[in-house]
C-alpha positions as a printed Julia matrix, in Angstrom:
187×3 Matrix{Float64}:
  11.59  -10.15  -79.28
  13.08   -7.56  -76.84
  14.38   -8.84  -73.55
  12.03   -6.56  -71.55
   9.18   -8.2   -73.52
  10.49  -11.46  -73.0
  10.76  -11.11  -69.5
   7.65   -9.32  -69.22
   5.58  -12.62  -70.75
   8.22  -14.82  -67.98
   6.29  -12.79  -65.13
   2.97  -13.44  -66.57
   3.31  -16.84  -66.88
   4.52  -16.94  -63.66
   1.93  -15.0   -61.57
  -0.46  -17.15  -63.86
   1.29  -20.12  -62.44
   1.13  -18.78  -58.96
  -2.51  -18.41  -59.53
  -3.38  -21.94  -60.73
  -1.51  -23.31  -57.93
  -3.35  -21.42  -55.17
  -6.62  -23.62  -56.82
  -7.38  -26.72  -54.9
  -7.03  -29.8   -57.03
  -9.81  -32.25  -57.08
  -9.32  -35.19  -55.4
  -9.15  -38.09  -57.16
 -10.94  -41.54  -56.25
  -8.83  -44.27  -54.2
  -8.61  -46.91  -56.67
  -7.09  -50.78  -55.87
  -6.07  -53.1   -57.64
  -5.91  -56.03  -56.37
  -3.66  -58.34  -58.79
  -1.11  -55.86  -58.93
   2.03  -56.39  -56.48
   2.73  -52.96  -53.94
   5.7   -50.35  -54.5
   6.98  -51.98  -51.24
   7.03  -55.82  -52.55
   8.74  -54.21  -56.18
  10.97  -52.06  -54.73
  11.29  -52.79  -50.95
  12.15  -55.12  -48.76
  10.61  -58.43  -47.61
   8.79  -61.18  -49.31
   7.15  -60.79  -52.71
   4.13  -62.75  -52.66
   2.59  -64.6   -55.13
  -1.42  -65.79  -55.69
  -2.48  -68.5   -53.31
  -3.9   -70.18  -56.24
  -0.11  -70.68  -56.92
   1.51  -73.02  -54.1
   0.37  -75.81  -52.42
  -1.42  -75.57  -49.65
  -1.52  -77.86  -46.57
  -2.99  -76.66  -43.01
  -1.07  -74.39  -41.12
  -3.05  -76.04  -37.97
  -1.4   -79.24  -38.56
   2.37  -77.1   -39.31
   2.05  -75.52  -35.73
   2.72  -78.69  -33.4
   6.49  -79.03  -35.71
   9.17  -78.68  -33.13
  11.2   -75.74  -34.64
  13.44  -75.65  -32.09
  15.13  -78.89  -33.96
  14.44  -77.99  -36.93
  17.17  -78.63  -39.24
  18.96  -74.88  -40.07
  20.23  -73.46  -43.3
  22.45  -70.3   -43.63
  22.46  -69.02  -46.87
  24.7   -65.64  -47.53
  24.7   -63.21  -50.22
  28.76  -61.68  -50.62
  30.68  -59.57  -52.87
  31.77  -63.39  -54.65
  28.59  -65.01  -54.8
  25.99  -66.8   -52.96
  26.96  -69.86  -50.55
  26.23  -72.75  -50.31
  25.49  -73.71  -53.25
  23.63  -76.79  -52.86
  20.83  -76.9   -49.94
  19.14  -80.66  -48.84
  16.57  -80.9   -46.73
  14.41  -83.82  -45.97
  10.23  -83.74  -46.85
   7.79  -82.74  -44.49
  10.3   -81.84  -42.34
  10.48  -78.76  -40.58
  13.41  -76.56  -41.82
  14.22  -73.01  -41.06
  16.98  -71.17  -43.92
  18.45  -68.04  -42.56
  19.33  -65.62  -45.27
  22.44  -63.2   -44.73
  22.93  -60.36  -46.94
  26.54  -59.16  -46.24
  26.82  -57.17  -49.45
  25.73  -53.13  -49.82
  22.84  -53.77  -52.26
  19.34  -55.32  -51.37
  19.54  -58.98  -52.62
  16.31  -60.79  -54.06
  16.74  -64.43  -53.21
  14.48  -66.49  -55.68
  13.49  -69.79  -55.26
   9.94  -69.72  -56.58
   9.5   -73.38  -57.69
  10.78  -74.65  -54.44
   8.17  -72.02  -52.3
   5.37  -73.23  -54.67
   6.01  -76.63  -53.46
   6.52  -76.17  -49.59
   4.67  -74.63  -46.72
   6.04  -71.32  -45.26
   5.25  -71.25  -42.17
   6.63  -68.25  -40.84
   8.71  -65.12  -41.84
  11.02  -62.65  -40.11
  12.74  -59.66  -41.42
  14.22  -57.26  -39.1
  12.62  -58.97  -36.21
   9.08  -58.4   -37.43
   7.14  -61.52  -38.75
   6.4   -60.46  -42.28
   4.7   -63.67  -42.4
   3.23  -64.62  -46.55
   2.26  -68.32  -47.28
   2.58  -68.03  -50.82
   6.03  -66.03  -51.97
   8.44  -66.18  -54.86
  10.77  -64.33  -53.4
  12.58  -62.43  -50.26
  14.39  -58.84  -50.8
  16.66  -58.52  -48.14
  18.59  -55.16  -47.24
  22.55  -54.25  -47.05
  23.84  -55.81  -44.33
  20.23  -57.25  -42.74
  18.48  -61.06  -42.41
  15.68  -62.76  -42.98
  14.6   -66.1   -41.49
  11.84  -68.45  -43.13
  10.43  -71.08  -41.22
   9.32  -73.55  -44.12
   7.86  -76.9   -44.63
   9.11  -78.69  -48.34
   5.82  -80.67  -49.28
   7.02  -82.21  -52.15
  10.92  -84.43  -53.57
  12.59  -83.34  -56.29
  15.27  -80.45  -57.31
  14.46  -76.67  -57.18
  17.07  -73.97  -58.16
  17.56  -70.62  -56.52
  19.08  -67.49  -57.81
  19.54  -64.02  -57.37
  18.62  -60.57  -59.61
  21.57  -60.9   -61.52
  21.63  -64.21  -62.55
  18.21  -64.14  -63.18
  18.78  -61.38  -65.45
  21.59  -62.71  -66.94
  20.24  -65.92  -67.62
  17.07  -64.17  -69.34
  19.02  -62.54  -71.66
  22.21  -64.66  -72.81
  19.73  -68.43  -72.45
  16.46  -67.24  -72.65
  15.49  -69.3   -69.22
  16.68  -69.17  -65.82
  18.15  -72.7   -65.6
  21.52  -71.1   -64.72
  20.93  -70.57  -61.29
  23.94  -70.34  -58.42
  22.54  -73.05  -56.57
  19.89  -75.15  -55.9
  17.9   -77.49  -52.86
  17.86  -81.23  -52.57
  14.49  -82.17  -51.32
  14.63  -86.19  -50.09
């Protein structure tokens, strides 16, 4: 093929693109789904939420008269060495509030799914919005940003947290996540 016929079939398919793109596209129909999570809760910020179906519930009515301004605080940060504290105890119907720090450049997922399923969030902030989910897994917080979660444990026992990576990690080298940084005390 010559070059001036080879460039010659270039401009054709271009002024035929040029054409087609002058056509208005058809709209296509809004479609939800429901059961699937948003872009935002995958790959924003905030709490990822999980079916109500999933967590206990208690009345929120009854949550309301706590006094949260003694409510026992937790400050939980995410660093460049790890998450700390480690270990988290908090007492049973009890109002608690657990401030989560990211101080690293990355958005850090703080799970602690178990331990949400089994306690009554009362309220969430993230950058000084209430971003407020009863039923979550799960908080992605910025670089450099907070999060607080006023929560209610409704049930004793042991519940580990994590983060993405040793979620991931533990997936893949122990096929479970028991190897979690840290975990909450609930007396």
């Amino acid at each position: 093929m010559g070059v001036r016929r080879f460039f010659s079939l270039l401009a054709v398919i271009g002024l035929s693109m040029t054409g087609l793109s002058a056509c208005e596209m058809p709209k296509l129909p809004n479609l939800s789904f429901p059961d699937l999570p948003s872009m935002s809760s995958l790959f924003g910020e905030g709490p990822e939420a999980l079916d109500e179906g999933d967590c206990e519930t208690t009345p929120l009515r009854s949550l309301q008269v706590l006094n949260w301004q003694t409510a026992k605080r937790l400050d939980i940060y995410s660093r460049k060495t790890g998450i700390s504290p480690k270990t988290m105890v908090m007492t049973a119907n009890t109002a608690n509030i657990l401030r989560l720090y990211n101080a690293t450049r990355n958005v850090w997922t703080f799970h602690a799914e178990e331990f949400f399923k089994h306690a009554a969030v009362v309220k969430i902030f993230y950058g000084g919005k209430d971003v407020t989910e009863s039923c979550i897994e799960a908080v992605r917080i910025g670089p450099l940003k907070w999060a607080e979660i006023r929560v209610v444990p409704l049930k004793q026992g042991e519940f580990y947290f994590r983060d993405e990576k040793s979620f991931a990690l533990g997936k893949i080298f122990s096929g479970d996540d028991a190897r979690a940084p840290g975990h909450i005390i609930v007396r």
